[in-house]
PQR file with spaces between the fields and no chain letter, atoms N, CA, C, O and H, PARSE charges and radii, in Angstrom:
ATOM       1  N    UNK     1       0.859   -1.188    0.000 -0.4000 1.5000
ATOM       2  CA   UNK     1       0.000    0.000    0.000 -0.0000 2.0000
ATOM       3  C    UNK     1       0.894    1.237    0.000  0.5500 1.7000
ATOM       4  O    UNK     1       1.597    1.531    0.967 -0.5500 1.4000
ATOM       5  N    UNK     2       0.841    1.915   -1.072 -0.4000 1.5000
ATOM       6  CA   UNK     2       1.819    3.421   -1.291 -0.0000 2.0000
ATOM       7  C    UNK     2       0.662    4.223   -1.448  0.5500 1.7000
ATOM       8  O    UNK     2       0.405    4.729   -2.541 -0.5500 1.4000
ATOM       9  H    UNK     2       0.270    1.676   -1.858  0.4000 1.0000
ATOM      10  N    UNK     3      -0.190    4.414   -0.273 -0.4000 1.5000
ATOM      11  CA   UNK     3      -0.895    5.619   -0.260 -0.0000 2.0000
ATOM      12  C    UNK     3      -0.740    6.912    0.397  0.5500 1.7000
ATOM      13  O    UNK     3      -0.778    6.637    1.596 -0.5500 1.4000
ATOM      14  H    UNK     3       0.018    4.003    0.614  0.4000 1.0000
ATOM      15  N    UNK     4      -0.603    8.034    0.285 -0.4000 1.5000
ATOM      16  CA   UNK     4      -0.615    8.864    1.355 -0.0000 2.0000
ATOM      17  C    UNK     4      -1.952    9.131    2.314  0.5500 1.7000
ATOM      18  O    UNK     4      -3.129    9.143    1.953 -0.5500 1.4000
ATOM      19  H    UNK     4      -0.573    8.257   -0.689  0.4000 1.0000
ATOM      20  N    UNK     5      -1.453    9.324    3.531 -0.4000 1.5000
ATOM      21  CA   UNK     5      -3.137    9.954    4.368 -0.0000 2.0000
ATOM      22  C    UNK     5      -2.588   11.208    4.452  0.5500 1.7000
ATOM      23  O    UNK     5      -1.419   11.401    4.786 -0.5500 1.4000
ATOM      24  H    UNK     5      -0.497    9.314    3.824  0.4000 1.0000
ATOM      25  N    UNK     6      -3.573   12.294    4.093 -0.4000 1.5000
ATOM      26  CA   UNK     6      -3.568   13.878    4.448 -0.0000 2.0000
ATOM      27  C    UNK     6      -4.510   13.882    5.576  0.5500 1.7000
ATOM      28  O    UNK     6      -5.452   13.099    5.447 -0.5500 1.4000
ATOM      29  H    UNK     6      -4.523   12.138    3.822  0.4000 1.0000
ATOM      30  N    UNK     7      -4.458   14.905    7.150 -0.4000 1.5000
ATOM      31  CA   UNK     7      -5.271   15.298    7.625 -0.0000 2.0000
ATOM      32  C    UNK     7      -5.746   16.522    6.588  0.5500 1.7000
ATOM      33  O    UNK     7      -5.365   16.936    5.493 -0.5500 1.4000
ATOM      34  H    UNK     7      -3.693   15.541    7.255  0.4000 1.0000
ATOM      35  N    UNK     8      -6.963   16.924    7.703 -0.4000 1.5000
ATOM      36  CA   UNK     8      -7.863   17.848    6.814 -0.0000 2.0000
ATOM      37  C    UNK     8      -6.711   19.131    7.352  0.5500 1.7000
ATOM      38  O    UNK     8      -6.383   19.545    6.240 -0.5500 1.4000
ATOM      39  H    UNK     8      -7.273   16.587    8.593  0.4000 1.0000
ATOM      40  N    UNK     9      -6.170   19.716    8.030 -0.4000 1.5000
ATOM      41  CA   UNK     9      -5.323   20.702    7.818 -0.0000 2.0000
ATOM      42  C    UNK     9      -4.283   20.701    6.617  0.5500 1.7000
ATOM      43  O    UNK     9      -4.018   21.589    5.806 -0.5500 1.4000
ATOM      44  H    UNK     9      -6.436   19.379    8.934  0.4000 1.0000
ATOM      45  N    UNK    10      -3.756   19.354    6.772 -0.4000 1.5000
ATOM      46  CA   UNK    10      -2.794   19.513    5.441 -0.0000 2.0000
ATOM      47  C    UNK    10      -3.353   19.343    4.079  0.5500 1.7000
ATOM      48  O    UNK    10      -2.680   19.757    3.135 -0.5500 1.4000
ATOM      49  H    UNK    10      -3.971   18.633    7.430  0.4000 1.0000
ATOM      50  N    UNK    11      -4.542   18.764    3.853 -0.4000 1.5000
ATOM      51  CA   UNK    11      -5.505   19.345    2.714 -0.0000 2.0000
ATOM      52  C    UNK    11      -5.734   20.871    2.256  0.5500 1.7000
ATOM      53  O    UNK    11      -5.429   21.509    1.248 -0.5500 1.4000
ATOM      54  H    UNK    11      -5.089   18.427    4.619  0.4000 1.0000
ATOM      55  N    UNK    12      -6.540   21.225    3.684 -0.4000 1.5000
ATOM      56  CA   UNK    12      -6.461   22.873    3.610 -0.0000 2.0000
ATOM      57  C    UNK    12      -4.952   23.697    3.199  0.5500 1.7000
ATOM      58  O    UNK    12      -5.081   24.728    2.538 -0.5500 1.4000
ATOM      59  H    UNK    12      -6.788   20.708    4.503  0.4000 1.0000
ATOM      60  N    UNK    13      -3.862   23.360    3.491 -0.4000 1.5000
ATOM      61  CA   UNK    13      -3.039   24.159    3.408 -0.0000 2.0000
ATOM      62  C    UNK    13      -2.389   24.028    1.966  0.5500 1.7000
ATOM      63  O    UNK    13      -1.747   24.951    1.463 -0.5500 1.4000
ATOM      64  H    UNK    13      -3.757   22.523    4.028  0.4000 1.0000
ATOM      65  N    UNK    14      -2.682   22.374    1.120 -0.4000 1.5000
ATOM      66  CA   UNK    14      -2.839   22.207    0.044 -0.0000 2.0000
ATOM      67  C    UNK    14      -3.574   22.923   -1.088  0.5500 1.7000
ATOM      68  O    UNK    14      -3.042   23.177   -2.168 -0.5500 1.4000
ATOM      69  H    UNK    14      -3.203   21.624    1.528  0.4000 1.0000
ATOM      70  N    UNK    15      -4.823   23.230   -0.771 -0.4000 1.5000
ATOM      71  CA   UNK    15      -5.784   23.977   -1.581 -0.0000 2.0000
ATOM      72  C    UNK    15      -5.718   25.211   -1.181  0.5500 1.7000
ATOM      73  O    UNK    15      -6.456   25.985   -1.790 -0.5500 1.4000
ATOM      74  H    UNK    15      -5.255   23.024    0.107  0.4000 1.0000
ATOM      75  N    UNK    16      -5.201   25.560   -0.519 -0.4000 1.5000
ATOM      76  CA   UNK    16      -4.911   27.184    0.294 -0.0000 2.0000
ATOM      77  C    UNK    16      -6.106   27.701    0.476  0.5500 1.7000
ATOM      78  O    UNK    16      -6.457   28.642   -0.235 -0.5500 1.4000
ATOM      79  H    UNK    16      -4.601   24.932   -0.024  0.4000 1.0000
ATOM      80  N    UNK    17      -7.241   27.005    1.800 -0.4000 1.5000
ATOM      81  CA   UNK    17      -8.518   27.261    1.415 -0.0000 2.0000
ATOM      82  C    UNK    17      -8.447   27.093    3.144  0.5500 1.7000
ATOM      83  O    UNK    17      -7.456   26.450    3.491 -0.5500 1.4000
ATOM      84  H    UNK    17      -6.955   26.241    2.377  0.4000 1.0000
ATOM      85  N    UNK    18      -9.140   27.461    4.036 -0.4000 1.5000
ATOM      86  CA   UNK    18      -9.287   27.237    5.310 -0.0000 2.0000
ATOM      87  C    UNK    18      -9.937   25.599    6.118  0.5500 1.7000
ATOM      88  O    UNK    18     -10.788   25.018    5.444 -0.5500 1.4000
ATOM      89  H    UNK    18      -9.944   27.983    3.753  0.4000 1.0000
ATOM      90  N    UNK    19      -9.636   25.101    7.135 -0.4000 1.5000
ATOM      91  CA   UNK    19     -10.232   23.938    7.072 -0.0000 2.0000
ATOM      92  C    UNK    19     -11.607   23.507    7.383  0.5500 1.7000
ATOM      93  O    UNK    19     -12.012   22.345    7.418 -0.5500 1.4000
ATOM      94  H    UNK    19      -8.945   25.573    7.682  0.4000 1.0000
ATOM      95  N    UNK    20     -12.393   24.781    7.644 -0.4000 1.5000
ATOM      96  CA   UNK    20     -13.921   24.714    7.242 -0.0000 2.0000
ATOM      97  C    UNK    20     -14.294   24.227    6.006  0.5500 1.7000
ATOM      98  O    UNK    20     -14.939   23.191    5.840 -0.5500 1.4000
ATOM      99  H    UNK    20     -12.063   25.725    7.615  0.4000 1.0000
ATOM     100  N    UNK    21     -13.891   24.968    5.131 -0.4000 1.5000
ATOM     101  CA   UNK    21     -13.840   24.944    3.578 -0.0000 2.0000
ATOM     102  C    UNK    21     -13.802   23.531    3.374  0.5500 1.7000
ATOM     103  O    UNK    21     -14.724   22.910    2.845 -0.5500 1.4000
ATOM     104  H    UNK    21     -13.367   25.809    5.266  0.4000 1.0000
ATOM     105  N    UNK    22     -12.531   22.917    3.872 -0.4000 1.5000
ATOM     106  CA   UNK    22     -12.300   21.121    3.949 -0.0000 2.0000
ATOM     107  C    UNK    22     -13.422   20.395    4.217  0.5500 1.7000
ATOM     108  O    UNK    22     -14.000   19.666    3.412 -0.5500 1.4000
ATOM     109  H    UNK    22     -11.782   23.421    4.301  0.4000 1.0000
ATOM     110  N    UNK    23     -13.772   20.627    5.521 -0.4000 1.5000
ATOM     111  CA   UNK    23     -15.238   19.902    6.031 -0.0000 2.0000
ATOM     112  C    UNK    23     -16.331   20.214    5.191  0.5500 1.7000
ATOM     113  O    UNK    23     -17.198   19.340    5.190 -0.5500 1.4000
ATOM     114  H    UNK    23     -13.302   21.219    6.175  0.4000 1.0000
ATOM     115  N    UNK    24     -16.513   21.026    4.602 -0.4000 1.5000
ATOM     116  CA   UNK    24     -17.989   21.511    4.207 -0.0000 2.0000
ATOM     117  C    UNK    24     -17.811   20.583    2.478  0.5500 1.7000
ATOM     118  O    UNK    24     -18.830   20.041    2.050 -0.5500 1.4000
ATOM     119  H    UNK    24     -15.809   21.736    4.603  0.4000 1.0000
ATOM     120  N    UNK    25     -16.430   20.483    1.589 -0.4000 1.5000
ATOM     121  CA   UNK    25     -16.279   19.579    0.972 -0.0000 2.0000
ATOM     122  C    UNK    25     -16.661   18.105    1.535  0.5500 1.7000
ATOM     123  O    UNK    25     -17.483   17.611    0.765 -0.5500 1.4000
ATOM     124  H    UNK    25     -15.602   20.923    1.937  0.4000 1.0000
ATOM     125  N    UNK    26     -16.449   17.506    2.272 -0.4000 1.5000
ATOM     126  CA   UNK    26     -16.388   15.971    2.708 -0.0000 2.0000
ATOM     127  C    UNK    26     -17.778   16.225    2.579  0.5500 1.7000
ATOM     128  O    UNK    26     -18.398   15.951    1.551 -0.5500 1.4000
ATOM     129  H    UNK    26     -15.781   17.908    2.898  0.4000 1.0000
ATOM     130  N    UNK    27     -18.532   16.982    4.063 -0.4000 1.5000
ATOM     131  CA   UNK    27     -19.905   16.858    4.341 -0.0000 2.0000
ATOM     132  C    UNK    27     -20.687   16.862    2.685  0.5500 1.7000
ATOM     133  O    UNK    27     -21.638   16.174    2.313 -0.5500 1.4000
ATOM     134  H    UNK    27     -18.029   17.204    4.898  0.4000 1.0000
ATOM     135  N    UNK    28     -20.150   17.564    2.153 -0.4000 1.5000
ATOM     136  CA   UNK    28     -21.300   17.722    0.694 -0.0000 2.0000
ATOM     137  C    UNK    28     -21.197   16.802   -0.234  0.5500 1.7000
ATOM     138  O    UNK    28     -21.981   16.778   -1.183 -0.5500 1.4000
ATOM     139  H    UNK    28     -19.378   18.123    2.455  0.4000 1.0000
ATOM     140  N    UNK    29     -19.825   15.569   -0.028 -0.4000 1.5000
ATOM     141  CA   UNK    29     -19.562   14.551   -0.345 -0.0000 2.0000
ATOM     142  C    UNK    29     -18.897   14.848   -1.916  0.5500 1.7000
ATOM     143  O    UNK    29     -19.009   13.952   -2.752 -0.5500 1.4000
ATOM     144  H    UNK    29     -19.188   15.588    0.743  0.4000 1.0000
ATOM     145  N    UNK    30     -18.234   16.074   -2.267 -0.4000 1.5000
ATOM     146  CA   UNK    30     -17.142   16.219   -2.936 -0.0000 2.0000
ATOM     147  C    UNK    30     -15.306   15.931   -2.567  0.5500 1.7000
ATOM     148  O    UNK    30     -14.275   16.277   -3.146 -0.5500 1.4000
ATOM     149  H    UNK    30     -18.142   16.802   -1.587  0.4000 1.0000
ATOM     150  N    UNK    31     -15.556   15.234   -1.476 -0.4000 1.5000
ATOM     151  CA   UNK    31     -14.056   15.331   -1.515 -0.0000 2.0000
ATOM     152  C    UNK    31     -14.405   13.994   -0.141  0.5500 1.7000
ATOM     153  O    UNK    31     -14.897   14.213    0.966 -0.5500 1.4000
ATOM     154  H    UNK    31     -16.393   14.953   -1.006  0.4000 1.0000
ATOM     155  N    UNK    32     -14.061   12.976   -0.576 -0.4000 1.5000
ATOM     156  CA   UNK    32     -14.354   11.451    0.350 -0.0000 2.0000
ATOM     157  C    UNK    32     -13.136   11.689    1.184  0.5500 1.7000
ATOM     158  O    UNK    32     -12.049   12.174    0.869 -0.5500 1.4000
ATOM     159  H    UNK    32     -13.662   12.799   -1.475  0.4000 1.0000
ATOM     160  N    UNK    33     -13.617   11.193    2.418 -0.4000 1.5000
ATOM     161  CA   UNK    33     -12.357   10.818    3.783 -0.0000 2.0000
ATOM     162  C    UNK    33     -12.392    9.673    4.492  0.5500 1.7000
ATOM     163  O    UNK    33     -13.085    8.660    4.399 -0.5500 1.4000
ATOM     164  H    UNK    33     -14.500   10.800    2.674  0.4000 1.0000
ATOM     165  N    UNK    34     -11.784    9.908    5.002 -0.4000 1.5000
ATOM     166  CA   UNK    34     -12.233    8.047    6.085 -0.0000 2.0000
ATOM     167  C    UNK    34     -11.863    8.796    7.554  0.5500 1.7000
ATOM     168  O    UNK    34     -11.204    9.835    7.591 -0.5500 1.4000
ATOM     169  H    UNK    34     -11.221   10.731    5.077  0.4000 1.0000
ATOM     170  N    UNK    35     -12.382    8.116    8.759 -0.4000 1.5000
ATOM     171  CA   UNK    35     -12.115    8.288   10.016 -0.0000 2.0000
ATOM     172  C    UNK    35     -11.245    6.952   10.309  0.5500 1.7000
ATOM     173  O    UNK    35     -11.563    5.764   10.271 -0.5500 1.4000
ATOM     174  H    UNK    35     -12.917    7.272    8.729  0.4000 1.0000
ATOM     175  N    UNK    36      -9.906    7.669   10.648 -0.4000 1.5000
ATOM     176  CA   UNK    36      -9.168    6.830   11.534 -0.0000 2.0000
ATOM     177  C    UNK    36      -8.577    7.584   12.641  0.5500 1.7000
ATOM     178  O    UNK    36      -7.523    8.210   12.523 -0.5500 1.4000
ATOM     179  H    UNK    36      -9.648    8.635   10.679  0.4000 1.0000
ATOM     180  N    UNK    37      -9.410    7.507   13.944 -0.4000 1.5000
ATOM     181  CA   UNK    37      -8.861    8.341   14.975 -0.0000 2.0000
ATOM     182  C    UNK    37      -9.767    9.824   14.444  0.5500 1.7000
ATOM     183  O    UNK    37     -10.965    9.878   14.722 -0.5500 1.4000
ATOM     184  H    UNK    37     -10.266    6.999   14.040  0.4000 1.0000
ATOM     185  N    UNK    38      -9.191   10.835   13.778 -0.4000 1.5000
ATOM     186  CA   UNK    38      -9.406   11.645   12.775 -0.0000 2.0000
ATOM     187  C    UNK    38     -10.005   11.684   11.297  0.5500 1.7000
ATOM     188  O    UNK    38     -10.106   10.577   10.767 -0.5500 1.4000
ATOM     189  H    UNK    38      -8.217   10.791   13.553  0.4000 1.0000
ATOM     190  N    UNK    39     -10.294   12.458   10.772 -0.4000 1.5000
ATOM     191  CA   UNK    39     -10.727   12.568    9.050 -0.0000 2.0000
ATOM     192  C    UNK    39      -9.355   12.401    8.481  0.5500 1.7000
ATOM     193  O    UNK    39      -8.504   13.263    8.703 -0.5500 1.4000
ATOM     194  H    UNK    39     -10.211   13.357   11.202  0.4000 1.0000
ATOM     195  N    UNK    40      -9.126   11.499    7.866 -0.4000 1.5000
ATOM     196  CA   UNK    40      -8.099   11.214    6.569 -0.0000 2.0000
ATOM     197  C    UNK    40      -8.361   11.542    4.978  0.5500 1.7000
ATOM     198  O    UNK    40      -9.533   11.260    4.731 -0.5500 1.4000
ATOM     199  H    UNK    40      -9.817   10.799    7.686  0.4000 1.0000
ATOM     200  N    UNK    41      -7.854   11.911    4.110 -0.4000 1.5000
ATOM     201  CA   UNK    41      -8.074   11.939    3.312 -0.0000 2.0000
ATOM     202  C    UNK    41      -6.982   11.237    2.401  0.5500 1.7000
ATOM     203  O    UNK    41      -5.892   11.578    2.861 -0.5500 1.4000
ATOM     204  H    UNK    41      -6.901   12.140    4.311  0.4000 1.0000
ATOM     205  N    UNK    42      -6.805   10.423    1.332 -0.4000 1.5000
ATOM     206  CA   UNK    42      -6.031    9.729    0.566 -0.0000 2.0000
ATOM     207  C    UNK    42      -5.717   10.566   -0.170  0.5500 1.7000
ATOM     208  O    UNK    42      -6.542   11.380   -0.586 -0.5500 1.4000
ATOM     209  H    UNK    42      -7.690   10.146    0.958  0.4000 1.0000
ATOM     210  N    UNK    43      -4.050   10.591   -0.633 -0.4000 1.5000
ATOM     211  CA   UNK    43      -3.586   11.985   -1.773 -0.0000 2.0000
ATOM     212  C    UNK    43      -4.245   11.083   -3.092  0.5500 1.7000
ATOM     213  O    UNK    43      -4.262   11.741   -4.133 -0.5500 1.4000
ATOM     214  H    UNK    43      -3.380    9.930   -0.295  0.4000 1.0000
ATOM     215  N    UNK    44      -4.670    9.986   -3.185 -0.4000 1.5000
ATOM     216  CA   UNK    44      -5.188    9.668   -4.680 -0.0000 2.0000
ATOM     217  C    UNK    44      -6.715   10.662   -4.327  0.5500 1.7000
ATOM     218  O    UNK    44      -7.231   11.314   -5.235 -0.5500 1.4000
ATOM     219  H    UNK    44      -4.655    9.452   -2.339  0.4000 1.0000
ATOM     220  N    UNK    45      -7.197   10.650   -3.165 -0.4000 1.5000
ATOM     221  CA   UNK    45      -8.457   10.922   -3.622 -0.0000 2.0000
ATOM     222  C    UNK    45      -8.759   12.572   -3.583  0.5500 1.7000
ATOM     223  O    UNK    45      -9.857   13.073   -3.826 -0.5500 1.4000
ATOM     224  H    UNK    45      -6.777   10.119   -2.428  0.4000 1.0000
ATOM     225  N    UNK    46      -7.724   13.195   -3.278 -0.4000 1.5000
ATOM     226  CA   UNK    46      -7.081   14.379   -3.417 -0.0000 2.0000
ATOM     227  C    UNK    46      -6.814   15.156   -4.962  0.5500 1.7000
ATOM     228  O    UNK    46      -7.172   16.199   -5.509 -0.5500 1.4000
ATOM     229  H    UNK    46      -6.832   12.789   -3.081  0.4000 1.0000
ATOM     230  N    UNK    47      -6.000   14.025   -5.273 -0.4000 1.5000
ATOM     231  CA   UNK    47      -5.863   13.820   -6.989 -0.0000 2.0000
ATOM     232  C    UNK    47      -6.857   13.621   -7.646  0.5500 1.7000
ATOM     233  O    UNK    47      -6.863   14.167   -8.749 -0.5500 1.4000
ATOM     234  H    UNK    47      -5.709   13.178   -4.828  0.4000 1.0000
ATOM     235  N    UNK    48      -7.792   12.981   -7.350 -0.4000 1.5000
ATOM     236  CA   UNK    48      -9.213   12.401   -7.805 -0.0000 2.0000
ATOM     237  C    UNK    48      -9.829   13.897   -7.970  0.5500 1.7000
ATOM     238  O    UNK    48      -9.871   14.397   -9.095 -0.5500 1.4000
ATOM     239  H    UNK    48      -7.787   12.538   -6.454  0.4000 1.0000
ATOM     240  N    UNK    49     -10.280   14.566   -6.894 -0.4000 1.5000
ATOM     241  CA   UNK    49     -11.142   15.859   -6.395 -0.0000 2.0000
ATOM     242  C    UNK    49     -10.416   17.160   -7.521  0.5500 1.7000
ATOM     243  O    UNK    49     -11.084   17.839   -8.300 -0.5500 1.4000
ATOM     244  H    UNK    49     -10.245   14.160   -5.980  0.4000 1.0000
ATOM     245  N    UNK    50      -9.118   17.236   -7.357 -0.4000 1.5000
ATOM     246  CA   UNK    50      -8.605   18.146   -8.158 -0.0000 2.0000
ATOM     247  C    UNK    50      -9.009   18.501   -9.891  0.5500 1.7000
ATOM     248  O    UNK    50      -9.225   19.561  -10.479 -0.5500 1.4000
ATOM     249  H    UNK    50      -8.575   16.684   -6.724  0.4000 1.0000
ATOM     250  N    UNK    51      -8.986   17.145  -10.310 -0.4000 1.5000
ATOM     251  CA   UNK    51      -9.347   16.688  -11.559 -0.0000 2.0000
ATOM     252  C    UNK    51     -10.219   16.988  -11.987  0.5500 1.7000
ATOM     253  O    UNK    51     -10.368   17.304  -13.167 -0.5500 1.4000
ATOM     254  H    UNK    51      -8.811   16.284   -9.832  0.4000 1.0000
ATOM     255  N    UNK    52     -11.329   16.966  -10.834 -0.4000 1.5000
ATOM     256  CA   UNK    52     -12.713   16.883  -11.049 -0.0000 2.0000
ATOM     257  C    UNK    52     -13.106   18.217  -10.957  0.5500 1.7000
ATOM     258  O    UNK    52     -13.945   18.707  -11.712 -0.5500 1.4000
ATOM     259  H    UNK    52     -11.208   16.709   -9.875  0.4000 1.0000
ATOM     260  N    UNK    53     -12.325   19.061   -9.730 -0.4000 1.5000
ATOM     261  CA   UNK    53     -12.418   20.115   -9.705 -0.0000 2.0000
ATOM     262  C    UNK    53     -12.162   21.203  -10.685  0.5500 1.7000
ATOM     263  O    UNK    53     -12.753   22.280  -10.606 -0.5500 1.4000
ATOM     264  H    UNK    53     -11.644   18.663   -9.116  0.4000 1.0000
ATOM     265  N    UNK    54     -11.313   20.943  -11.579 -0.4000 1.5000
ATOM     266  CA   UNK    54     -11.007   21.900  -12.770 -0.0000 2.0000
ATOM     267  C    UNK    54     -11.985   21.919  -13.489  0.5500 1.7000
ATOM     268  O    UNK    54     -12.766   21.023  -13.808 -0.5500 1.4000
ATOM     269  H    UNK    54     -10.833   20.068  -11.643  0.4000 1.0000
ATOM     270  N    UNK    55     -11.896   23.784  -13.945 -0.4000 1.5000
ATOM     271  CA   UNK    55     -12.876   24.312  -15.159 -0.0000 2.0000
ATOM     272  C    UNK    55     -14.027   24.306  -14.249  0.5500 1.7000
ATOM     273  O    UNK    55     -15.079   24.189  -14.878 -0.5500 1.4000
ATOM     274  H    UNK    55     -11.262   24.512  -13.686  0.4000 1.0000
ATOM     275  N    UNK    56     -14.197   24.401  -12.844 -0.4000 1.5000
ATOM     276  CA   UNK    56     -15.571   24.172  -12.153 -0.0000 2.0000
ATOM     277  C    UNK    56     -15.680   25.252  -11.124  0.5500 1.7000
ATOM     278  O    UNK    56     -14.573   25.332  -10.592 -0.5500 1.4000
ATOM     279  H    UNK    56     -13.342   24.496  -12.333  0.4000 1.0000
ATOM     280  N    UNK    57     -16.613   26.233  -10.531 -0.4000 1.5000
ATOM     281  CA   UNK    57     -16.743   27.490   -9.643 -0.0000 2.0000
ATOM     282  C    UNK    57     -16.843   26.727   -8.155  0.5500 1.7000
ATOM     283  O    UNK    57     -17.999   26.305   -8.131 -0.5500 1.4000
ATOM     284  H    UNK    57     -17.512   26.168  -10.964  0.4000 1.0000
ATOM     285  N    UNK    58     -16.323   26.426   -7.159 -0.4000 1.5000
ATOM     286  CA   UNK    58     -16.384   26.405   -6.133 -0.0000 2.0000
ATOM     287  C    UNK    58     -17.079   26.954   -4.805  0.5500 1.7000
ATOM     288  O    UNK    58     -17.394   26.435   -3.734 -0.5500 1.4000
ATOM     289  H    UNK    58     -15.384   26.769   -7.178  0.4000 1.0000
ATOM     290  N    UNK    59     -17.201   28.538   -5.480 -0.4000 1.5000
ATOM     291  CA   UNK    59     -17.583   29.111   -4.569 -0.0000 2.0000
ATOM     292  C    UNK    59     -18.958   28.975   -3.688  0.5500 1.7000
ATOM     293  O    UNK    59     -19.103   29.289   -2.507 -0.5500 1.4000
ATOM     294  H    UNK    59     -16.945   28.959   -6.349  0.4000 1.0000
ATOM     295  N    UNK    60     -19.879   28.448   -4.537 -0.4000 1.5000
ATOM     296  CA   UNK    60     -21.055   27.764   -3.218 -0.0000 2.0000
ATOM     297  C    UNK    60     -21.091   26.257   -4.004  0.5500 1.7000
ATOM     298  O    UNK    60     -21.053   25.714   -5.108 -0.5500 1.4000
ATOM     299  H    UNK    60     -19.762   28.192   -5.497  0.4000 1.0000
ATOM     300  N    UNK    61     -21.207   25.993   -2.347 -0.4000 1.5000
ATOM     301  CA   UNK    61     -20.620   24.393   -2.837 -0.0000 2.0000
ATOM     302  C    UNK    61     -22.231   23.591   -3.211  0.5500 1.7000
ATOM     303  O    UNK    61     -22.319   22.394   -3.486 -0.5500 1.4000
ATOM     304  H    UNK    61     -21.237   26.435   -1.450  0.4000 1.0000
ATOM     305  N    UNK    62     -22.939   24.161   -3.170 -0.4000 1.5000
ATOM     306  CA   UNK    62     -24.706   23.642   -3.317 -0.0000 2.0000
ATOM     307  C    UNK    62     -24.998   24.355   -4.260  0.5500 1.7000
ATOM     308  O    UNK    62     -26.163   24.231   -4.637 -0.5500 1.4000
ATOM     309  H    UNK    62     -22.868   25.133   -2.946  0.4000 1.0000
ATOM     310  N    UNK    63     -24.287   25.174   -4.878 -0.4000 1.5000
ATOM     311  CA   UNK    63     -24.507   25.090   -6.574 -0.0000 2.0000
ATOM     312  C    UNK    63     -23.322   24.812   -7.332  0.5500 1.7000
ATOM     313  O    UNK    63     -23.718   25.393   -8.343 -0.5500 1.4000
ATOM     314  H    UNK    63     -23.340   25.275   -4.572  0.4000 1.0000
ATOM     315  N    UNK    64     -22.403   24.472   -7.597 -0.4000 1.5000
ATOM     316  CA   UNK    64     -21.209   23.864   -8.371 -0.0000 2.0000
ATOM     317  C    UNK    64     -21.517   23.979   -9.769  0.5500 1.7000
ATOM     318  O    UNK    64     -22.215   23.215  -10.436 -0.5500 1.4000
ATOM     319  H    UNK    64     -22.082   24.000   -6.776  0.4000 1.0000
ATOM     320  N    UNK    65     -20.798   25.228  -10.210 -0.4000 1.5000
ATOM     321  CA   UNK    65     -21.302   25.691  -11.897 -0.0000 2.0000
ATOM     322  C    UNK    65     -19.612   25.441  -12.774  0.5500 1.7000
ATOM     323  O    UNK    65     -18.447   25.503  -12.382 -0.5500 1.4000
ATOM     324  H    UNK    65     -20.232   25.848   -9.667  0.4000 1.0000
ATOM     325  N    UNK    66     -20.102   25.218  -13.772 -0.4000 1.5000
ATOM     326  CA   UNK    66     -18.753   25.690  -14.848 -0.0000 2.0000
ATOM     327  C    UNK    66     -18.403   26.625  -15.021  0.5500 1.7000
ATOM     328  O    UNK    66     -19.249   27.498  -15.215 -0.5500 1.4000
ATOM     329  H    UNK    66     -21.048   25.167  -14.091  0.4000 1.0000
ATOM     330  N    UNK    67     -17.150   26.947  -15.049 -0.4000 1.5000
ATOM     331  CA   UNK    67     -16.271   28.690  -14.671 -0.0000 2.0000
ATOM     332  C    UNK    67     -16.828   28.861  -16.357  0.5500 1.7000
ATOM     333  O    UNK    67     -16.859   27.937  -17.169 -0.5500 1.4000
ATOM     334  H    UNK    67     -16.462   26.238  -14.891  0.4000 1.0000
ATOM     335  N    UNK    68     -17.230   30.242  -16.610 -0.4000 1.5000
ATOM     336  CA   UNK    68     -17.452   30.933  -17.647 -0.0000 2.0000
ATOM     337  C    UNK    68     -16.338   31.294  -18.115  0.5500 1.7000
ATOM     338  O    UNK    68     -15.608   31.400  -17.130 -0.5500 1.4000
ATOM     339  H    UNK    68     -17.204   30.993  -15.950  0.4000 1.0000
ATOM     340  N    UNK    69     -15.612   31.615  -19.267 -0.4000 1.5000
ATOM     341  CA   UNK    69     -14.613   31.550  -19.924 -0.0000 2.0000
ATOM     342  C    UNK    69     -15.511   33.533  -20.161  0.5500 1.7000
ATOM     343  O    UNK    69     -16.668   33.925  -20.319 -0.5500 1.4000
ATOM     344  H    UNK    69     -16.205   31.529  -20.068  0.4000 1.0000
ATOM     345  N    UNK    70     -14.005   34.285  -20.042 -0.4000 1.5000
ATOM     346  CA   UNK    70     -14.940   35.680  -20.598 -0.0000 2.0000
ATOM     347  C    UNK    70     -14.187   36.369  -21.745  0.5500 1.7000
ATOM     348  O    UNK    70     -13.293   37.209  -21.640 -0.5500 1.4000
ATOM     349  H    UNK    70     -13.065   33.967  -19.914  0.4000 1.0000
ATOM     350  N    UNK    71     -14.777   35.796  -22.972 -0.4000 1.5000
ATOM     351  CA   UNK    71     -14.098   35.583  -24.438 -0.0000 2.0000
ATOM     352  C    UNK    71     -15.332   36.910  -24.957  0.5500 1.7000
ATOM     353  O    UNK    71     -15.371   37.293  -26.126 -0.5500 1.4000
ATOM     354  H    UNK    71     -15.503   35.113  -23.057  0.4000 1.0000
C-alpha cells in the first residue's frame, strides 16, 4: 500500500482554502475521507477531487457551476 493519508489541515493548506472549507467539501460529499482516529483523506483521492475540480466554480458548494470563460 503506497498511499498517502492527508489530515484535513494539510488538505487545507494544500488547496490554500481554510479547514472549514475542507469539512464543508467531505460533508457535501465532494471530496471522500475516512475516520481513523481523525478525518483522513487519501492523496489519490485528493488527486481524484482536483481533476474533477477543474474548469468548475467552487464558490457555493450547493450550486457547483462551470467557470465561464470571458471571451
Amino acid at each position: 500500500m503506497d498511499t498517502d493519508l492527508f489530515t484535513v489541515s494539510e488538505v487545507a493548506r494544500k488547496l490554500k482554502v481554510n479547514t472549514d472549507y475542507v469539512y464543508s467539501l467531505i460533508k457535501n460529499g465532494n471530496l471522500l475521507a475516512l475516520k481513523l482516529g481523525s478525518l483522513k483523506i487519501r492523496s489519490t483521492e485528493l488527486e481524484r477531487f482536483l481533476k474533477y475540480a477543474e474548469g468548475k466554480d467552487f464558490t457555493d458548494l450547493n450550486n457547483i457551476k462551470e467557470l465561464q470563460s470571458d471571451k
